[in-house]
N, C-alpha and C positions, 0 to 999 in steps of 0.2 A: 504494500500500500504506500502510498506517493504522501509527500507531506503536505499535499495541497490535499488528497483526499483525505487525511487525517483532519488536516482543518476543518472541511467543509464537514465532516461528520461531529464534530466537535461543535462547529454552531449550529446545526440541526439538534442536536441532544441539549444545548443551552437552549433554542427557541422551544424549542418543546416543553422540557419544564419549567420555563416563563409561562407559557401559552396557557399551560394545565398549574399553575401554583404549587407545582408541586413542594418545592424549596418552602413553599409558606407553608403547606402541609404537613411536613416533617418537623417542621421548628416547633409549629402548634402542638402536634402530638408529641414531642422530646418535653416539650415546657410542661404539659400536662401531666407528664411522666413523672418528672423531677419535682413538679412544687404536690402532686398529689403522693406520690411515691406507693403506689397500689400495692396489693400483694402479686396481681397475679397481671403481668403487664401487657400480656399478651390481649388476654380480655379485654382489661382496661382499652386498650386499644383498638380494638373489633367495637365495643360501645362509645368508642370516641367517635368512630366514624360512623356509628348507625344513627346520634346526636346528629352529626353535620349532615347525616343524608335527609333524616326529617326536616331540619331546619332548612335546607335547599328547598325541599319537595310542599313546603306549607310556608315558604317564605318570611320563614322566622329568624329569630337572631341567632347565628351561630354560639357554639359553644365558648364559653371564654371564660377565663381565668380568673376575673376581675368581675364580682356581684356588684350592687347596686353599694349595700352595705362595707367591703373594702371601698369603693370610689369615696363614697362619705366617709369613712374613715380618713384616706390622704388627705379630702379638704380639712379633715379637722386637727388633723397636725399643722396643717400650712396654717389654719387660723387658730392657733390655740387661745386667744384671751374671749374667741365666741361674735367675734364682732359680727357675724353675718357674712363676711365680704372676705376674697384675697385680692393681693393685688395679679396687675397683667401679666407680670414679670411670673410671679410665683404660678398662675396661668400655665403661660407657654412654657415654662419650668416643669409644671409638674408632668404634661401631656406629653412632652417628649423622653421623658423619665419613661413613659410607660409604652413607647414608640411611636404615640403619634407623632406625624412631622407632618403631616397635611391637614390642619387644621384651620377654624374663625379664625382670622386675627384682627379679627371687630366685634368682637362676642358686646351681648349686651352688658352695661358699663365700663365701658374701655375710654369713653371720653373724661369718668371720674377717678379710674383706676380704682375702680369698686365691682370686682367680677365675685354675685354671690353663686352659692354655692347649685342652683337651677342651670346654670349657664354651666359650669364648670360637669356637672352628669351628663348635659345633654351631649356638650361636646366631647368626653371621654367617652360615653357610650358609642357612640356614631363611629370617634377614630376606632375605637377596639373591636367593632363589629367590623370594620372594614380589613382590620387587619386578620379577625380572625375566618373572614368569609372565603376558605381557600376554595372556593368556587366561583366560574361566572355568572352573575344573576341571569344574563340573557337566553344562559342553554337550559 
């Protein structure tokens, strides 16, 4: 085999697991491994993907790491005296801590630097579903 054709099979094997997510599939399911730490991993993994095929199939939110109650948690570290609010900084701080990177960055109160904590789930919830939707919504 020629090293052109080793190339060109080489970015067919990369477009293919871009095309299908797979690379976000594996990360997903190793993350779920490691913070849940099952007995039986195997399984765990068979019911990992039986989650994301319902959630495909009734167009729900993928499976993820991160409940309602953890996201309330981080805002409540980032505000601990209770004020209601973080700021935009602590914001874009916290979302890319948890890998969003495609986010608002005009969430509602950005002109006061008073982002509460409604703005801060919505936007968490959205990036983490995004990231954990290792499928295309369109097929």
């Amino acid at each position: 085999m020629s090293d052109q054709e080793i190339i060109n099979r080489q970015a067919e094997a990369e477009e293919y697991l871009k095309k299908h997510k797979i690379n976000d599939l594996i990360t997903n399911i190793t993350s779920h491994l490691v913070f849940n730490k099952p007995e039986n991993p195997k399984e765990s993994i068979i019911e990992y993907l039986e989650r994301l095929k319902k959630s495909k199939m009734a167009n729900l939110y993928p499976p993820c790491l991160f409940e309602d109650q953890n996201l309330q948690s981080i805002f409540g570290m980032l505000d601990p005296s209770g004020k209601g609010h973080i700021t935009y900084r602590q914001y874009a701080e916290a979302l890319k801590t948890l890998g969003i990177f495609d986010f608002d960055t005009d969430p509602d109160g950005r002109s006061e630097d008073k982002i509460k904590m409604d703005a801060f789930l919505r936007e968490a919830k959205n990036g983490l579903n995004k990231i954990n939707a290792t499928f295309n919504k369109t097929k």
